[in-house]
C-alpha positions as a Markdown table, in Angstrom:
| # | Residue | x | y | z |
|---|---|---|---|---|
| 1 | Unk | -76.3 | -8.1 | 90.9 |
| 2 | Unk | -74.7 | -10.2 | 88.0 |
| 3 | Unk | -72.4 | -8.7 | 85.8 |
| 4 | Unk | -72.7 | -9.7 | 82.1 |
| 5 | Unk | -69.5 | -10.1 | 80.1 |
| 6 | Unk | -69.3 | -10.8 | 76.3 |
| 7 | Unk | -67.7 | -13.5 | 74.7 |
| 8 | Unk | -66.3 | -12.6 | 71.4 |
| 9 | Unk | -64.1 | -15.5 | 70.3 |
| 10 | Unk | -64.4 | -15.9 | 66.5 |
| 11 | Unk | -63.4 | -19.2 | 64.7 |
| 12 | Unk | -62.1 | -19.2 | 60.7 |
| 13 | Unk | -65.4 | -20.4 | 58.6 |
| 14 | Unk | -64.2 | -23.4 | 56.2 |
| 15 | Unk | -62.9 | -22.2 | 52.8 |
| 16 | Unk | -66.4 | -22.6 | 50.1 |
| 17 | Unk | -65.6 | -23.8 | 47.0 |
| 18 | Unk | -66.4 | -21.1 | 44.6 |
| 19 | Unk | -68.5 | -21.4 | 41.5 |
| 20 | Unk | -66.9 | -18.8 | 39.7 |
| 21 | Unk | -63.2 | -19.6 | 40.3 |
| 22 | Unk | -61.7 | -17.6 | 37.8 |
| 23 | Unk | -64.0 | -17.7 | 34.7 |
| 24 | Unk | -65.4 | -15.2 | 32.4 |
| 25 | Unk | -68.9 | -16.1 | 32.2 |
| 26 | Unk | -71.2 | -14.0 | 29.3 |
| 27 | Unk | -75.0 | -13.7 | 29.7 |
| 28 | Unk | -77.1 | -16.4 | 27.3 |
| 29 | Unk | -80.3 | -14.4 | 27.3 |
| 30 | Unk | -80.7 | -13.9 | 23.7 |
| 31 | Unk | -81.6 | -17.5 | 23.5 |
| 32 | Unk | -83.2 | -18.8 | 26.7 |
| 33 | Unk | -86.5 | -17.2 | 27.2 |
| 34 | Unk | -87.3 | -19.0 | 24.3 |
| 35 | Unk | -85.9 | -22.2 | 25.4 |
| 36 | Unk | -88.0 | -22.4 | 29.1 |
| 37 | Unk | -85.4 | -21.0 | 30.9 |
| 38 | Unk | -87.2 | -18.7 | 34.3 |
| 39 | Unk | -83.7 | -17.2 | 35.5 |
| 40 | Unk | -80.9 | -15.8 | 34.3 |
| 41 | Unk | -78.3 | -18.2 | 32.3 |
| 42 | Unk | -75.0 | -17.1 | 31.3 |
| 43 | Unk | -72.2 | -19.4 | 29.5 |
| 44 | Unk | -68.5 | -19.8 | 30.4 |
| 45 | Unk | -65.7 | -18.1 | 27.6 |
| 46 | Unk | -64.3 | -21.1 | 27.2 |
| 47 | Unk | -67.3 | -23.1 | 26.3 |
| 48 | Unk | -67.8 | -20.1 | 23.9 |
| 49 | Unk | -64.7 | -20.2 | 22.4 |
| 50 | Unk | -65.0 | -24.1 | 22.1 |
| 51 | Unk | -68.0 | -24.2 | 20.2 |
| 52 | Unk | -66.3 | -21.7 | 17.8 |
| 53 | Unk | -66.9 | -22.6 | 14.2 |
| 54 | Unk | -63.8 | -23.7 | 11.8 |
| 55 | Unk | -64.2 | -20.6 | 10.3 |
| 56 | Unk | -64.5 | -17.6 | 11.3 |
| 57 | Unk | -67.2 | -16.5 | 9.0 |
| 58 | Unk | -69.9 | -19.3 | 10.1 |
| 59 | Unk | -71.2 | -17.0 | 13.3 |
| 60 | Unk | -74.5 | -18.9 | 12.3 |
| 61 | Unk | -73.0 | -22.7 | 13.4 |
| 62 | Unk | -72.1 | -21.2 | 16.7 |
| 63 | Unk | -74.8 | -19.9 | 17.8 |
| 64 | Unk | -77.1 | -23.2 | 16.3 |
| 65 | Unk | -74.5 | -25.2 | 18.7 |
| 66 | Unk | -74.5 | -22.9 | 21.7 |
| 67 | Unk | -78.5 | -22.9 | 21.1 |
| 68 | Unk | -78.2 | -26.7 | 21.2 |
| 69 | Unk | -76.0 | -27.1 | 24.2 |
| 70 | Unk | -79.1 | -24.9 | 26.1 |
| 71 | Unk | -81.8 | -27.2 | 25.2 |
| 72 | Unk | -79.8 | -29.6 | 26.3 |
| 73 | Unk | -79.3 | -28.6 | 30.1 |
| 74 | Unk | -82.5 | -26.9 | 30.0 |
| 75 | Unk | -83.9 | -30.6 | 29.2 |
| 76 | Unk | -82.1 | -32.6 | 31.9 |
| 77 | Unk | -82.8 | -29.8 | 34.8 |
| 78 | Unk | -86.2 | -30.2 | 34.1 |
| 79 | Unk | -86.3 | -33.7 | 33.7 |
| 80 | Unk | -83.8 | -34.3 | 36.6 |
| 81 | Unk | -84.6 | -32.4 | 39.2 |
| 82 | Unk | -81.4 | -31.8 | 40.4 |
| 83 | Unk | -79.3 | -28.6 | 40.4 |
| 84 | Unk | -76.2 | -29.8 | 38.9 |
| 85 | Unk | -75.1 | -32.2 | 36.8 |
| 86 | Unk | -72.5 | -32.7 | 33.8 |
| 87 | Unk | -73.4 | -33.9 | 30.0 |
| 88 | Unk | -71.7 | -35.2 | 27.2 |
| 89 | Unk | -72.5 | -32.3 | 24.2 |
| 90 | Unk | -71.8 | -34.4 | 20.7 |
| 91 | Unk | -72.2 | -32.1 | 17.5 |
| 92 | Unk | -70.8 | -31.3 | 14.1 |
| 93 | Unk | -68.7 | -29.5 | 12.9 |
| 94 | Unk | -69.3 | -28.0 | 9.7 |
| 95 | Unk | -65.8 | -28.0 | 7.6 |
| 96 | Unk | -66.7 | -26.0 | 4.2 |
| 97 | Unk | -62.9 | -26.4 | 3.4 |
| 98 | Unk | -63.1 | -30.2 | 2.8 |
| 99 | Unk | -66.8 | -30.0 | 2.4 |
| 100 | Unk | -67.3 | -32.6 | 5.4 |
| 101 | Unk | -68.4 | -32.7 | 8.7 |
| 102 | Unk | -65.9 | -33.6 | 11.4 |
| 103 | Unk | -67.7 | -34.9 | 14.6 |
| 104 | Unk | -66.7 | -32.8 | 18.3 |
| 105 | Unk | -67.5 | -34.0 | 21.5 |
| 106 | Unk | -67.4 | -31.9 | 25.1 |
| 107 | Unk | -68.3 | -32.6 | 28.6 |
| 108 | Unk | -70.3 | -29.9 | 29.8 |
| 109 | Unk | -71.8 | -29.3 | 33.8 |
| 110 | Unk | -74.6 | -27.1 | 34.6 |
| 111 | Unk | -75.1 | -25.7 | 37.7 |
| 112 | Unk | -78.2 | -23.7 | 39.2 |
| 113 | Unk | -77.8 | -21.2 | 42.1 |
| 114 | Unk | -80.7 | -19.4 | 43.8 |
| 115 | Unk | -81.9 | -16.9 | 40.1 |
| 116 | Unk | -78.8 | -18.0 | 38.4 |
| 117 | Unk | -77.7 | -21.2 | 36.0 |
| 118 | Unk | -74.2 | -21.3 | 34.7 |
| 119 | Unk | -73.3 | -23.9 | 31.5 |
| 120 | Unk | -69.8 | -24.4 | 31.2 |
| 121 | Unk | -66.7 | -27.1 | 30.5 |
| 122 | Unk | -66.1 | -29.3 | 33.4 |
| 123 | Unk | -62.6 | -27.5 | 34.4 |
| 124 | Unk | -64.9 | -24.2 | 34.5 |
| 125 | Unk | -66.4 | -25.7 | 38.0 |
């Protein structure tokens, strides 16, 4: 009769880049439902805090610009096809100061994950 023996040898799995690293991200939903969006979509702080208006008293520009930056990954996932990909977001920046608009530019990467789509700066990834 055979004896059986058991082989447990276990190897380290390779490191997996995390998506999350070390980034705050805030849930979107107030705005996506309406945009198209099927799953969950949150936003990185720091893209947040980027597209904070001048001043502080123009909540209304950041959340027209945050709206904005959605359509626009909403648009190229759907038209894309791919589940990640980084954009150049140009918009304006409403100075009521100087009473003039001073032009802002980010790169921004989406990324889609099983029920989940996270928009953030490139050095959130």
């Amino acid at each position: 009769m055979k004896q059986l023996t058991l082989n447990l040898t276990f190897a380290v799995a390779p490191s997996v880049k995390s998506i999350f690293k070390n980034t705050t991200w805030l849930n979107a939903g107030w705005a996506t439902p309406c945009l198209g969006f099927t799953k969950k979509v949150e936003i990185s702080q720091l893209l947040s805090d980027a597209l904070m208006p001048i001043h502080a008293d123009d909540e209304d520009d950041h959340d027209q610009q945050l709206y904005d930056a959605l359509w626009l990954a909403h648009h190229h996932l759907v038209l894309d096809q791919r589940s990640s990909f980084s954009f150049t977001f140009d918009f304006l920046r409403d100075d009521k100061i100087s009473g003039r608009f001073i032009a802002a530019s980010l790169r921004l990467h989406v990324e889609e994950k099983e029920q989940l789509i996270l928009l953030g700066l490139i050095q959130d990834f």
